[in-house]
N, CA, C and O atoms as a DFTB+ gen file, in Angstrom:
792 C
 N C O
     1  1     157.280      87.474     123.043
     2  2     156.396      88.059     122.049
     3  2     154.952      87.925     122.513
     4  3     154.679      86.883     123.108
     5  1     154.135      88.685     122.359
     6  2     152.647      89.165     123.083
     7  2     152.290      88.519     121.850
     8  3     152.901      88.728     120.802
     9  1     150.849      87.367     122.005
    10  2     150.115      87.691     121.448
    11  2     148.849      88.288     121.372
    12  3     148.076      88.088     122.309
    13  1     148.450      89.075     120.306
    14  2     147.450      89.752     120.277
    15  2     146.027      89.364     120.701
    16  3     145.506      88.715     119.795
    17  1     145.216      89.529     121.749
    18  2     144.157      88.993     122.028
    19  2     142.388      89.777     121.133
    20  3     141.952      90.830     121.599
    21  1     141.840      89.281     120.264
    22  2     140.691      89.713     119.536
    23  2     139.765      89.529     120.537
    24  3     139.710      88.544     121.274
    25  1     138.930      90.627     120.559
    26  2     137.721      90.868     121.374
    27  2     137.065      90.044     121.305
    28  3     136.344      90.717     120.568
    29  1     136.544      89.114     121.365
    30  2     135.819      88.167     121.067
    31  2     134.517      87.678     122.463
    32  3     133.589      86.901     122.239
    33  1     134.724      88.227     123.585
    34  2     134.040      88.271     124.481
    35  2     133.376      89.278     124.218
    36  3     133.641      90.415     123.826
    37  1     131.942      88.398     124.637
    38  2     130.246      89.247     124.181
    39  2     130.051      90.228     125.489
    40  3     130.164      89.974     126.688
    41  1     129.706      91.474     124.785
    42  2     129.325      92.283     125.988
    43  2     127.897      92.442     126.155
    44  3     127.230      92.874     125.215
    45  1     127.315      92.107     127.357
    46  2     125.742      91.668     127.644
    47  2     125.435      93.148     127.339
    48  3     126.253      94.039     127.571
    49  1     124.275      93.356     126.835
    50  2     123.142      94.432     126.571
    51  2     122.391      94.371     127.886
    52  3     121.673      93.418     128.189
    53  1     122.642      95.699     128.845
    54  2     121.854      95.891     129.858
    55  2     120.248      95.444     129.797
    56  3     119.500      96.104     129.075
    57  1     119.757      94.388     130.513
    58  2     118.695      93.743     130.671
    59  2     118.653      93.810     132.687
    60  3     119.495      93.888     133.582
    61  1     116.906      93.708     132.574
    62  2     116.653      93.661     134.348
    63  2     117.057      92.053     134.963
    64  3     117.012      91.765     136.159
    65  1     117.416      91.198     133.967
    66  2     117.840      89.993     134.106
    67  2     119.473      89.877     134.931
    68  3     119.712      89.468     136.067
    69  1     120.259      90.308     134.064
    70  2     121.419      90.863     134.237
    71  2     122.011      92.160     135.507
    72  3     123.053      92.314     136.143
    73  1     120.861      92.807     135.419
    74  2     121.079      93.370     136.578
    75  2     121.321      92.427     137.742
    76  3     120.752      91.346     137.895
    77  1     122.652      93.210     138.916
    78  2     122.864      92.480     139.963
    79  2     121.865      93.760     140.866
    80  3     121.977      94.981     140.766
    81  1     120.705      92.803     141.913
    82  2     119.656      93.496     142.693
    83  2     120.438      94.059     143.719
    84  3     120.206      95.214     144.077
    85  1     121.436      93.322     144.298
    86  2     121.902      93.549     146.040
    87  2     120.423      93.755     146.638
    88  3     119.523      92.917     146.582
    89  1     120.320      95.451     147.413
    90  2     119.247      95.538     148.211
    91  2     118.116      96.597     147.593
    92  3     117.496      97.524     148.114
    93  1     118.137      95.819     145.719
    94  2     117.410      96.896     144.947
    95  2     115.874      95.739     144.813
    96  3     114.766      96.260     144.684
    97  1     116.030      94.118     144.868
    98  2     114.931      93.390     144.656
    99  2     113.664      93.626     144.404
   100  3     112.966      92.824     143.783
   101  1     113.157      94.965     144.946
   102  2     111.646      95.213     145.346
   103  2     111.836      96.502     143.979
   104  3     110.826      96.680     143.299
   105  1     112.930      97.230     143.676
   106  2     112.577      98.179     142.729
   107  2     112.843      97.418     141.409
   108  3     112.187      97.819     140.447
   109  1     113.673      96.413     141.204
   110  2     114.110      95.298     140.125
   111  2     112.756      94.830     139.819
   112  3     112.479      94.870     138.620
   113  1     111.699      94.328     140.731
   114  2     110.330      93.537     140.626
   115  2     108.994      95.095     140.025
   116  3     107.999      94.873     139.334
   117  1     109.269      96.038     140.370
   118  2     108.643      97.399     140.089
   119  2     108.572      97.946     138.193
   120  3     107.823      98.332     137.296
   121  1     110.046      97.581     138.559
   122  2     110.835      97.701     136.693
   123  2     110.014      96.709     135.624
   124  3     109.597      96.965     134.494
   125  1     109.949      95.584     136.343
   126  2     109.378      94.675     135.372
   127  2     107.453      95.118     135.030
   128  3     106.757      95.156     134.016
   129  1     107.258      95.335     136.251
   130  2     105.719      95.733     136.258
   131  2     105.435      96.737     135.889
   132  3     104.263      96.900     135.549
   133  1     106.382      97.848     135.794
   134  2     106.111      99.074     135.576
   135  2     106.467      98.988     133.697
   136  3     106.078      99.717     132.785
   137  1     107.217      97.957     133.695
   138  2     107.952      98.207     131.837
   139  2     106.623      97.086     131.499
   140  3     106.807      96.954     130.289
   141  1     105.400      96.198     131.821
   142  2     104.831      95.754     131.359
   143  2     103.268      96.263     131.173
   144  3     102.284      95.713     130.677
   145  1     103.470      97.536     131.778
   146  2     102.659      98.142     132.070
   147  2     101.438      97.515     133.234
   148  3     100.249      97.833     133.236
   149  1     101.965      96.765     133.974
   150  2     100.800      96.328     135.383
   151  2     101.164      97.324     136.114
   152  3     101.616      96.866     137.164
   153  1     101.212      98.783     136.099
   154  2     102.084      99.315     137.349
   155  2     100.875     100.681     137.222
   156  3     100.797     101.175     136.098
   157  1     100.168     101.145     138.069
   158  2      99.416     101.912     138.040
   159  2     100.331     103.668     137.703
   160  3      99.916     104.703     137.182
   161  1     101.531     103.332     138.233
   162  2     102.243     104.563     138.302
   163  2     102.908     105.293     136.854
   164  3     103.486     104.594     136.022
   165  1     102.734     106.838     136.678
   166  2     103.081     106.826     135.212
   167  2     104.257     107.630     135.110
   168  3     104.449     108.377     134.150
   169  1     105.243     107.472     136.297
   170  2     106.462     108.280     136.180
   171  2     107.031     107.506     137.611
   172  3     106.487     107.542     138.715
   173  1     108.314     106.788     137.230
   174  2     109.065     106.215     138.383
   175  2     110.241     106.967     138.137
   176  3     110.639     107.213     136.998
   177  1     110.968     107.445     139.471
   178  2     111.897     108.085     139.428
   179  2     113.298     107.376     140.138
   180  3     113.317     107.219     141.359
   181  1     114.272     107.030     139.429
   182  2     115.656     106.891     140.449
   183  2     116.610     107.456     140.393
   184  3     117.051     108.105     139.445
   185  1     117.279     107.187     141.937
   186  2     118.315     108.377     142.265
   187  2     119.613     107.365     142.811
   188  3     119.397     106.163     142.967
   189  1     120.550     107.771     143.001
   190  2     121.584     107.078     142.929
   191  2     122.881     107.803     143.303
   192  3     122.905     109.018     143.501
   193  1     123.912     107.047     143.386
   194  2     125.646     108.147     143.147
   195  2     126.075     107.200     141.870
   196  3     125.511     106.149     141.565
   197  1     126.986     107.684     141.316
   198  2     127.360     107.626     139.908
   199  2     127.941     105.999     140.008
   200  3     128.537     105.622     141.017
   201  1     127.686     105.075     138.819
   202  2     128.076     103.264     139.081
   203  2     127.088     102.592     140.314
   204  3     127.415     101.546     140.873
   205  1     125.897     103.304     140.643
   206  2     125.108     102.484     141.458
   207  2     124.147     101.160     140.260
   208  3     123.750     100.139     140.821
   209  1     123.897     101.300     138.869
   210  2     123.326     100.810     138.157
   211  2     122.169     101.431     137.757
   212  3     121.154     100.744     137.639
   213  1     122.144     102.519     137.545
   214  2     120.733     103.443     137.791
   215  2     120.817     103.970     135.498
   216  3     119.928     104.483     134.818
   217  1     121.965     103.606     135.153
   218  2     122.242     103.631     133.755
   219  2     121.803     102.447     132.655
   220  3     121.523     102.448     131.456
   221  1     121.903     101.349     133.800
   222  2     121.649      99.911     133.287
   223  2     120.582      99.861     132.992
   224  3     120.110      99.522     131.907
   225  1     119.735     100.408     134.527
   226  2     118.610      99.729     134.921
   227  2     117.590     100.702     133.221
   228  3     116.677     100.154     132.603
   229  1     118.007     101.774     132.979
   230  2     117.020     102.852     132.185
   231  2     117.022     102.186     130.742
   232  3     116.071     102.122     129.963
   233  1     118.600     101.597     130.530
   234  2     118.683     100.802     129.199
   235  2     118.541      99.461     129.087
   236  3     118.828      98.802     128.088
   237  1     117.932      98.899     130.489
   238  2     116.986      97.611     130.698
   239  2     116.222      98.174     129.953
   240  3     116.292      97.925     128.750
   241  1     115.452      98.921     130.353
   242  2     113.543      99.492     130.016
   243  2     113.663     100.446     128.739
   244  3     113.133     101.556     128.699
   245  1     114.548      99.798     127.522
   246  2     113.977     100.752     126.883
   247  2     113.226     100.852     125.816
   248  3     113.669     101.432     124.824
   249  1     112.030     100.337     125.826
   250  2     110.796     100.350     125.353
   251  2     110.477     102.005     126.344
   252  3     109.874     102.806     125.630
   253  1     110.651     102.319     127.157
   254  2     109.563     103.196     127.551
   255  2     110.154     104.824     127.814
   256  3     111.362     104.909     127.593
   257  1     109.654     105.800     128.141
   258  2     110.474     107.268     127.596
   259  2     111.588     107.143     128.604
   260  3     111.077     107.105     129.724
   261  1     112.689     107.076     128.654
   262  2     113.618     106.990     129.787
   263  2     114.822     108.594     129.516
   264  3     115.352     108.946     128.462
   265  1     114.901     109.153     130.690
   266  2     115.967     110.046     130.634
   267  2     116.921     109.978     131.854
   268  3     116.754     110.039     133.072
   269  1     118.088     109.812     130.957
   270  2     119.137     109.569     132.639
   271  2     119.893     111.007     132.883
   272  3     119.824     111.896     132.035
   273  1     120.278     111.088     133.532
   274  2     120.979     112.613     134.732
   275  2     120.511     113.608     134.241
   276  3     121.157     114.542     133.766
   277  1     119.245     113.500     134.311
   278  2     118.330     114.356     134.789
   279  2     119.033     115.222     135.345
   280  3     119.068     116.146     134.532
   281  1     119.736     115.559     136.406
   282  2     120.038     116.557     136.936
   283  2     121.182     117.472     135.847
   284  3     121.712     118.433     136.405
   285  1     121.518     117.270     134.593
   286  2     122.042     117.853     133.327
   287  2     121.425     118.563     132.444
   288  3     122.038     119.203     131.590
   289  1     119.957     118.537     132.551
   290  2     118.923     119.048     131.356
   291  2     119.059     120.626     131.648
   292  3     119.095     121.333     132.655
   293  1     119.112     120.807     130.341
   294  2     119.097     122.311     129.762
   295  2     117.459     122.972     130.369
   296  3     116.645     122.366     131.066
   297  1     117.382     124.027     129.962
   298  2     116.261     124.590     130.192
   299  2     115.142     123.676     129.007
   300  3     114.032     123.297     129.379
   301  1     115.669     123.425     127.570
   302  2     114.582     123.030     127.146
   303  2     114.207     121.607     126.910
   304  3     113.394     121.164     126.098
   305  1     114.743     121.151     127.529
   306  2     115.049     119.451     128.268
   307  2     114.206     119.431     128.912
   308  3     113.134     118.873     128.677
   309  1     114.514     120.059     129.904
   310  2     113.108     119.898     131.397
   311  2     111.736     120.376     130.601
   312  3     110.623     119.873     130.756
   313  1     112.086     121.483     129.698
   314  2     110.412     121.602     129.466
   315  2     110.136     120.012     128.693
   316  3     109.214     119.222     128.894
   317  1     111.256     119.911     127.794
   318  2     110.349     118.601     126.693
   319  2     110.246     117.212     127.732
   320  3     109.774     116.216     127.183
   321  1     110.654     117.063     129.209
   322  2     110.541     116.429     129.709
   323  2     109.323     116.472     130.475
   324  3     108.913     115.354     130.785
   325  1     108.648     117.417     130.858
   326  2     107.565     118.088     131.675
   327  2     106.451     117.853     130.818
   328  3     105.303     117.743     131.249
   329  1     106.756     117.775     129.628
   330  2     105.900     117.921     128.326
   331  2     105.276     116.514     128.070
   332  3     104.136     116.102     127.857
   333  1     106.737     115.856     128.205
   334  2     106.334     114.138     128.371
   335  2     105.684     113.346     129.323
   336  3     105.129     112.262     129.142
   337  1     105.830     114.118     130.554
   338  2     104.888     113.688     131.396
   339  2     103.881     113.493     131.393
   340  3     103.227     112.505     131.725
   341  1     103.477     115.010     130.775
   342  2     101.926     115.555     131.215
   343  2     101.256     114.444     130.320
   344  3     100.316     113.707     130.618
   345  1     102.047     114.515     129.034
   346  2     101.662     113.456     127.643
   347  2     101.383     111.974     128.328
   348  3     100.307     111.392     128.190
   349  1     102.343     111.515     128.980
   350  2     102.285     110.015     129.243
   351  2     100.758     109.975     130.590
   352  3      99.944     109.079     130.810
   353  1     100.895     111.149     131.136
   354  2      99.448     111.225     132.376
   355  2      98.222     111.193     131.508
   356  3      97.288     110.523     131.946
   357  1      98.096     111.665     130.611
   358  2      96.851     111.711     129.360
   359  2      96.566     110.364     128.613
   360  3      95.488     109.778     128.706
   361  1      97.554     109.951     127.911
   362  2      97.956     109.091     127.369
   363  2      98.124     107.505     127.561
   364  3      97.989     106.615     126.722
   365  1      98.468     107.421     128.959
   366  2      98.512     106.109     129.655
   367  2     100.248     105.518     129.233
   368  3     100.768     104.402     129.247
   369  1     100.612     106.524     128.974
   370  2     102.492     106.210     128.628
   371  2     103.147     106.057     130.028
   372  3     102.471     106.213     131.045
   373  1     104.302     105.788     130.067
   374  2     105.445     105.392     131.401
   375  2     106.603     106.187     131.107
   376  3     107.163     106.062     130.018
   377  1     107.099     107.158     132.156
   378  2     107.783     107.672     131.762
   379  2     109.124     107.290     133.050
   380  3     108.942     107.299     134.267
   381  1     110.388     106.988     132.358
   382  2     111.397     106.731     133.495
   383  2     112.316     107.148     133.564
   384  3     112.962     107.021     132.523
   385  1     112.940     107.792     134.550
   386  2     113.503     109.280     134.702
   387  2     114.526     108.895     136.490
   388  3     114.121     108.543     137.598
   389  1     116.431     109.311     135.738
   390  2     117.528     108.471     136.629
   391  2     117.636     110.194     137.080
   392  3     117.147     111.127     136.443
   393  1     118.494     110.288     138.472
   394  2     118.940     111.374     138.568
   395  2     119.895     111.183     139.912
   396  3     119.443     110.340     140.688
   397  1     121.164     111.828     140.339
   398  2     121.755     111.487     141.354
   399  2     121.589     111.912     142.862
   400  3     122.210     111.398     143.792
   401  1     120.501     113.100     142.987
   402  2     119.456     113.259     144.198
   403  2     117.997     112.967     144.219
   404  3     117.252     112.772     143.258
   405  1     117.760     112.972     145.337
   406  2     115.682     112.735     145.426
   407  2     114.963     114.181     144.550
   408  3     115.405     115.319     144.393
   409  1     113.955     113.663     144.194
   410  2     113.110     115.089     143.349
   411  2     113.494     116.261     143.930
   412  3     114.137     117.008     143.193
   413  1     113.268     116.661     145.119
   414  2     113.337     117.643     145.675
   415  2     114.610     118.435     146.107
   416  3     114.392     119.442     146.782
   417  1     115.742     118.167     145.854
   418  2     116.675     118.886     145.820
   419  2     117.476     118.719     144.323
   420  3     118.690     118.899     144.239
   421  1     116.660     118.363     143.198
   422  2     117.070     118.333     142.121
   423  2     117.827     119.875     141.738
   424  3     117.546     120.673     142.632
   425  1     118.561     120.402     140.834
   426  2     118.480     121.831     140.367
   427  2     117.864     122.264     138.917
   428  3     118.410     122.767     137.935
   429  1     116.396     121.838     139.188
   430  2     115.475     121.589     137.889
   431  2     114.525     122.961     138.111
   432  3     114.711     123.806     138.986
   433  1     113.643     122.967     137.272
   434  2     112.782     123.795     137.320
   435  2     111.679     123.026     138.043
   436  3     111.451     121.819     137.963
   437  1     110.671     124.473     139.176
   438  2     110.208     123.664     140.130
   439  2     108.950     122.772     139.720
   440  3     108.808     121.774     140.427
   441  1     108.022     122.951     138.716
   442  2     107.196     122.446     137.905
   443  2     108.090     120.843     137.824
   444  3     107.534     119.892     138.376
   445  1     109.075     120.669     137.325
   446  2     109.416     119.273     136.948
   447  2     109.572     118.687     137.899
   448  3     109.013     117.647     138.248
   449  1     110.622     119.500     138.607
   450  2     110.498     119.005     140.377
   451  2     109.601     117.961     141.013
   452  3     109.690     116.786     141.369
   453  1     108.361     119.289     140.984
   454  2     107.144     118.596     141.746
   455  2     106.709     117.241     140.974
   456  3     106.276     116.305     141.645
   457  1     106.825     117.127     139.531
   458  2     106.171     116.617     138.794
   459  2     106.750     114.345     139.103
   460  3     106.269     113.216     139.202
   461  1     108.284     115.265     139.101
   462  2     109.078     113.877     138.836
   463  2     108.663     113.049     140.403
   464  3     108.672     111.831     140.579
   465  1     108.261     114.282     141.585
   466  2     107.916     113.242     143.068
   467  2     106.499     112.858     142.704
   468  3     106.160     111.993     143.511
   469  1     105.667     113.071     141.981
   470  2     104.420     112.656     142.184
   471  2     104.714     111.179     141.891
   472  3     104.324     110.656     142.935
   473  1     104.982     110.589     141.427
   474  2     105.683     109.284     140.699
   475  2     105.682     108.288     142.071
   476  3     105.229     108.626     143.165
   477  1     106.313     106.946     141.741
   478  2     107.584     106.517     142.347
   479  2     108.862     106.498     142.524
   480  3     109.594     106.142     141.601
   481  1     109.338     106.857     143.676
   482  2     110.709     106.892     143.904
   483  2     111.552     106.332     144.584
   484  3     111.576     106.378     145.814
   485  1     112.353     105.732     143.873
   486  2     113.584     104.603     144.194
   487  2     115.130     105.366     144.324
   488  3     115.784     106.139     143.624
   489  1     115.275     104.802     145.403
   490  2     116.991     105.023     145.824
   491  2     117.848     103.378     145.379
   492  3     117.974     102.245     145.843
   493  1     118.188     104.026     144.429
   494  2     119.096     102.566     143.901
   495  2     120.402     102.508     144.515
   496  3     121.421     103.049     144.086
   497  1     120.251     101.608     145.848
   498  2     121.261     100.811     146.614
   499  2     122.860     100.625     146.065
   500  3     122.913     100.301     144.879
   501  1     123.990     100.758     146.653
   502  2     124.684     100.482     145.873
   503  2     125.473      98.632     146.711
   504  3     125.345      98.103     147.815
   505  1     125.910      98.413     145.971
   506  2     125.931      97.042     146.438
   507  2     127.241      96.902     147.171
   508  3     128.237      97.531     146.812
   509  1     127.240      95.809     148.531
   510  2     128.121      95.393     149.372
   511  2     129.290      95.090     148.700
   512  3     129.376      95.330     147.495
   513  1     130.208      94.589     149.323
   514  2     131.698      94.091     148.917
   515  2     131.608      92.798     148.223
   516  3     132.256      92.249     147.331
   517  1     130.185      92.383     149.216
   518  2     130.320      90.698     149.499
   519  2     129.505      90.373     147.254
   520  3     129.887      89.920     146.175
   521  1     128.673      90.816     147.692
   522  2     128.183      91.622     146.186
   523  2     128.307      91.450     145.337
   524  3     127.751      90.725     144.513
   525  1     129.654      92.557     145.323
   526  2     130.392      92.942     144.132
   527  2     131.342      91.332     143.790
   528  3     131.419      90.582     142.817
   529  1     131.827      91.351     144.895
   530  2     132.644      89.695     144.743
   531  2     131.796      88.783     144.490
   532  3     132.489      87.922     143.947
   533  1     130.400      88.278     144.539
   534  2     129.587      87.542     143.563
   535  2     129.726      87.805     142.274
   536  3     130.264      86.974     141.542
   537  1     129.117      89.382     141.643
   538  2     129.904      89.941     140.737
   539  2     130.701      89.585     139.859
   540  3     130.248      89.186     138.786
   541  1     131.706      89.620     140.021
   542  2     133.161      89.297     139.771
   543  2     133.242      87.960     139.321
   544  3     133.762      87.703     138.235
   545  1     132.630      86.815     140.285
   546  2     132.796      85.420     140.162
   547  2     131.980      85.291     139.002
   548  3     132.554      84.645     138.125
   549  1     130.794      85.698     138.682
   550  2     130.117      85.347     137.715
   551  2     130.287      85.794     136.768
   552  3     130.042      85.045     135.822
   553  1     130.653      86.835     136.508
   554  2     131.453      87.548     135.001
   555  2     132.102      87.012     134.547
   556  3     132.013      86.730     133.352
   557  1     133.295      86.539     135.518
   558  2     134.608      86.200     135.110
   559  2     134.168      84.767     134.875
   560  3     134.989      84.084     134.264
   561  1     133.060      84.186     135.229
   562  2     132.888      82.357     134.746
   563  2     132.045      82.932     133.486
   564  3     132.129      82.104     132.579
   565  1     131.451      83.781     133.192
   566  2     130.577      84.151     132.026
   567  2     131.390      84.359     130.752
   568  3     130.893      84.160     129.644
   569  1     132.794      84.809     130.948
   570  2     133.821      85.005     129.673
   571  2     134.840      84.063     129.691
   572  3     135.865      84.225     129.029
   573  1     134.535      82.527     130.802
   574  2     135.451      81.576     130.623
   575  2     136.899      82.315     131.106
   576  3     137.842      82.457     130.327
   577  1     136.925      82.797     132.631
   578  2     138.254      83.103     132.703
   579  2     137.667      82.481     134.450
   580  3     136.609      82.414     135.076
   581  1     139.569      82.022     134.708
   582  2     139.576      82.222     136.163
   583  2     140.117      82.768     137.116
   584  3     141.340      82.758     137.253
   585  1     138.986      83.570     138.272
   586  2     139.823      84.768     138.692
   587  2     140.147      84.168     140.498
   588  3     139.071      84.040     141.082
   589  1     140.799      83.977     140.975
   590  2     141.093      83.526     142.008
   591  2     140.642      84.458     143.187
   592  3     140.205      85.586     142.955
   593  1     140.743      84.024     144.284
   594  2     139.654      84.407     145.231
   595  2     140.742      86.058     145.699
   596  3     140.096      87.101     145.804
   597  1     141.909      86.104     145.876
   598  2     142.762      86.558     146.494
   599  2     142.796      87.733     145.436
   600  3     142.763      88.907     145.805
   601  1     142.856      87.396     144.211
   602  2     142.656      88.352     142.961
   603  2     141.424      89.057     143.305
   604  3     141.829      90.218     143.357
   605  1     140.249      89.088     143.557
   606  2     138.753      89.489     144.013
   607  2     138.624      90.450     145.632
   608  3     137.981      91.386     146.107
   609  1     139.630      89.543     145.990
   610  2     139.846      90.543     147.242
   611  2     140.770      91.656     147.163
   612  3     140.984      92.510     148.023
   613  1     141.202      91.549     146.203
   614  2     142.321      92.553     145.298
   615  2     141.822      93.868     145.217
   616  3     142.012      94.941     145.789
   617  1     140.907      93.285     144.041
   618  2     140.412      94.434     143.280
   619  2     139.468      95.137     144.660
   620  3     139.646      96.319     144.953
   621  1     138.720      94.485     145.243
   622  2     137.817      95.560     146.059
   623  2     138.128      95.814     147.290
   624  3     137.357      95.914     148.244
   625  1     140.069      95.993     147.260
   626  2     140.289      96.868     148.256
   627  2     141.527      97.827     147.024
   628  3     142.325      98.682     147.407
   629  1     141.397      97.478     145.920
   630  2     142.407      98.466     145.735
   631  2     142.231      99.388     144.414
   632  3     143.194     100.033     143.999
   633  1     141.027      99.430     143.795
   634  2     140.436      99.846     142.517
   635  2     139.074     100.544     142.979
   636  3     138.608     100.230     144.075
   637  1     138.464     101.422     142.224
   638  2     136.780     101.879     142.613
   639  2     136.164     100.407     142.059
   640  3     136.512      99.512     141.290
   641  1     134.957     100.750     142.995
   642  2     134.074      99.178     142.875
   643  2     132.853      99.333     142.552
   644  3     131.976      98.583     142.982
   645  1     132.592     100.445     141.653
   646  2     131.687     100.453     140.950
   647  2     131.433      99.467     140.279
   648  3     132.378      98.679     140.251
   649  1     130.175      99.020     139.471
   650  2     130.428      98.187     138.336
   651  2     131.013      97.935     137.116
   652  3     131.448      96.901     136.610
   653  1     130.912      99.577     136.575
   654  2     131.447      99.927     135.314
   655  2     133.074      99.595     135.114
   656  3     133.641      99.190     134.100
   657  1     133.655      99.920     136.490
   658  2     134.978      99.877     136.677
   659  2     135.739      98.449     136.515
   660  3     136.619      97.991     135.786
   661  1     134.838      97.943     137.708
   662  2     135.322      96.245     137.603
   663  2     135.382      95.709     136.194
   664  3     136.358      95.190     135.651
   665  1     134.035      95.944     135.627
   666  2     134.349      95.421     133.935
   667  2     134.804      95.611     133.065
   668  3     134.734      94.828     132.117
   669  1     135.544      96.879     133.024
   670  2     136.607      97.153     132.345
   671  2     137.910      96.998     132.892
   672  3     138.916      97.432     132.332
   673  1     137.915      96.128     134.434
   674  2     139.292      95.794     134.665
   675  2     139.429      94.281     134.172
   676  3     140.408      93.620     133.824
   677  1     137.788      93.928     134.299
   678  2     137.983      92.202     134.088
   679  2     138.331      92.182     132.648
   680  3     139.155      91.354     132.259
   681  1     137.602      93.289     131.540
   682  2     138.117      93.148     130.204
   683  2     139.919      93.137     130.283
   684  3     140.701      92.238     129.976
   685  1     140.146      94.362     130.760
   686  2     141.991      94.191     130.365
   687  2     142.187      92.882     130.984
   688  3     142.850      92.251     130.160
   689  1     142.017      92.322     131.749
   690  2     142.791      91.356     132.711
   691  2     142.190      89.953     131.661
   692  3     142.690      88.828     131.682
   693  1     141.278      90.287     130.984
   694  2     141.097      89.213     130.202
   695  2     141.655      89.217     128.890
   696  3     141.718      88.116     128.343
   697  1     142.061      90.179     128.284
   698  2     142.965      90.858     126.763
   699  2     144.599      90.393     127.525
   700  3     145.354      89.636     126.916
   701  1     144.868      90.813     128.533
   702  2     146.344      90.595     128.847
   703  2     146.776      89.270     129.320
   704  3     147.900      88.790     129.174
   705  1     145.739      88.715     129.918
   706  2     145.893      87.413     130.396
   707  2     145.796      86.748     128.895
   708  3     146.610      87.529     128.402
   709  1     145.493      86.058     127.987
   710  2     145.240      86.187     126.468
   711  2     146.816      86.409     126.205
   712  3     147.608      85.529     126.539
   713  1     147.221      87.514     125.645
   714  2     148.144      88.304     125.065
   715  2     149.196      87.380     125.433
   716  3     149.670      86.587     124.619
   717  1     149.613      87.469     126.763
   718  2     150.819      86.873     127.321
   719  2     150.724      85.716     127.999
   720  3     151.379      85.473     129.012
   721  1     149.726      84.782     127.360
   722  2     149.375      83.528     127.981
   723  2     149.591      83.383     129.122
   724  3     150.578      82.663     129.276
   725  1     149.120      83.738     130.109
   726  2     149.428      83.718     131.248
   727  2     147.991      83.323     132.035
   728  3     146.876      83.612     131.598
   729  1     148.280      82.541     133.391
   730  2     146.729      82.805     134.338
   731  2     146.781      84.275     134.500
   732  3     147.659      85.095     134.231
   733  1     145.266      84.414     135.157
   734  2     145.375      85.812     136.332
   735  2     145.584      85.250     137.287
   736  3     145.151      84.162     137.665
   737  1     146.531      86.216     137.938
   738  2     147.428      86.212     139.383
   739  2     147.530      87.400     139.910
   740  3     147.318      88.457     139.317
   741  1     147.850      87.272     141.010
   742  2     147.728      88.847     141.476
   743  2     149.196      89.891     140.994
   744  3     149.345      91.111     140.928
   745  1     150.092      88.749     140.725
   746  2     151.075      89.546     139.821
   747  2     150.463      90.260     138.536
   748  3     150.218      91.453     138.353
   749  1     150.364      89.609     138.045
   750  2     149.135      90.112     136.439
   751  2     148.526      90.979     136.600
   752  3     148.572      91.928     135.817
   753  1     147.647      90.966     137.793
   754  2     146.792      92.412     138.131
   755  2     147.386      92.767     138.177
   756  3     147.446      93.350     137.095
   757  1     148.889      93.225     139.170
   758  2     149.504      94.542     139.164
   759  2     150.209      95.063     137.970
   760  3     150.613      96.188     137.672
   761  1     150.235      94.049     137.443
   762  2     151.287      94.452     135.514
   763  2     149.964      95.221     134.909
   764  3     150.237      96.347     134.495
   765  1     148.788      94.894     134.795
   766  2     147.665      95.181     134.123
   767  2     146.984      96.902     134.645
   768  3     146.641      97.855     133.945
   769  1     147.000      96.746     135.941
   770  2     146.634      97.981     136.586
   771  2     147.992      98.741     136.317
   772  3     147.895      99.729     135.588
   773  1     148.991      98.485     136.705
   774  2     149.720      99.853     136.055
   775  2     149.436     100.349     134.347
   776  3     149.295     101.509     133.958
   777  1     149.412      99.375     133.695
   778  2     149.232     100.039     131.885
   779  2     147.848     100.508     132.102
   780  3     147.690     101.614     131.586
   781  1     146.818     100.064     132.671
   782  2     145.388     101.179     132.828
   783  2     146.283     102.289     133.505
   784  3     146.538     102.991     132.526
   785  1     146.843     102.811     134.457
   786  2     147.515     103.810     135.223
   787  2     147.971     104.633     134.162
   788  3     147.484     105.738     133.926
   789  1     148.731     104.209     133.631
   790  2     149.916     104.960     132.251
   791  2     149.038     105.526     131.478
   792  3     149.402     106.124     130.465
């Protein structure tokens, strides 16, 4: 008989604290200066592939105008975004703006285009293996579970290793491990990854 495991593990609210840097450190230190306003610049731009942290990092900062995939805006998106610019250049506002290419091969209108390179622009890194398996170790000690080393080498040869992904494998693996009183083992992962599969 399963028992039922209650959510009871806190899910952190994206903070620049929480962010894992890998080889982002220098745009992580930018974020803070730029969200405290010491940052002379009034439009920072990042670009990324999809689970680089470029989602986190916007709902770290959000005190300030933030729009993520950018590369999705309607026609009257980009204008009210173009609009916000010009506003925050007048104004002394910060405007922070995610997208999954550099300004210039955006498929925006060319006005926003130009607008979003005048800025700073960050390529948000995506992080090593070695990384992600820090990652992992610290999550999994953050919700009081233990994930064995062989389990870690598991997952990041046999799952996407995004971030988003891992934490919703460490959630099931922490609901099922729970449920059926059991450690995690690499048996468990494979019982667990097939019902995500199904």
């Amino acid at each position: 008989m399963r028992q039922l495991a209650l959510g009871i593990s806190p899910q952190q609210q994206p903070t620049l604290d929480n962010f894992v840097p890998g080889a982002n450190a220098e745009l992580v230190a930018r974020l803070r200066e730029f969200q405290a306003g010491d940052f002379p610049e009034v439009i920072l731009y990042l670009w990324g592939d999809a689970g680089s942290g470029k989602s986190h990092l916007l709902h770290a900062c959000a005190g300030l105008h933030a729009v993520d995939d950018v590369e999705k805006l309607d026609e009257a998106s980009q204008i009210a975004l173009f609009n916000a610019i010009n506003e925050a250049r007048h104004s002394g506002g910060k405007v922070l703006v995610a997208g999954n290419t550099p300004p210039a091969q955006l498929p925006l209108r060319e006005d926003l285009r130009s607008r979003l390179a005048w800025g700073l622009v960050y390529h948000v890194k995506p992080l090593t293996d070695g990384e992600r398996a820090v990652f992992l170790r610290t999550e999994a000690e953050r919700r009081g579970m233990r994930v064995p080393e062989d389990v870690i080498h598991y997952l990041l040869t046999h799952v996407r290793r995004d971030l988003p992904t891992l934490v919703a494998i460490l959630d099931e693996l922490d609901r099922v491990s729970l449920e059926l009183k059991r450690p995690v083992t690499l048996p468990l992962v494979r019982e667990a990854l097939k019902e995500i599969e199904e």
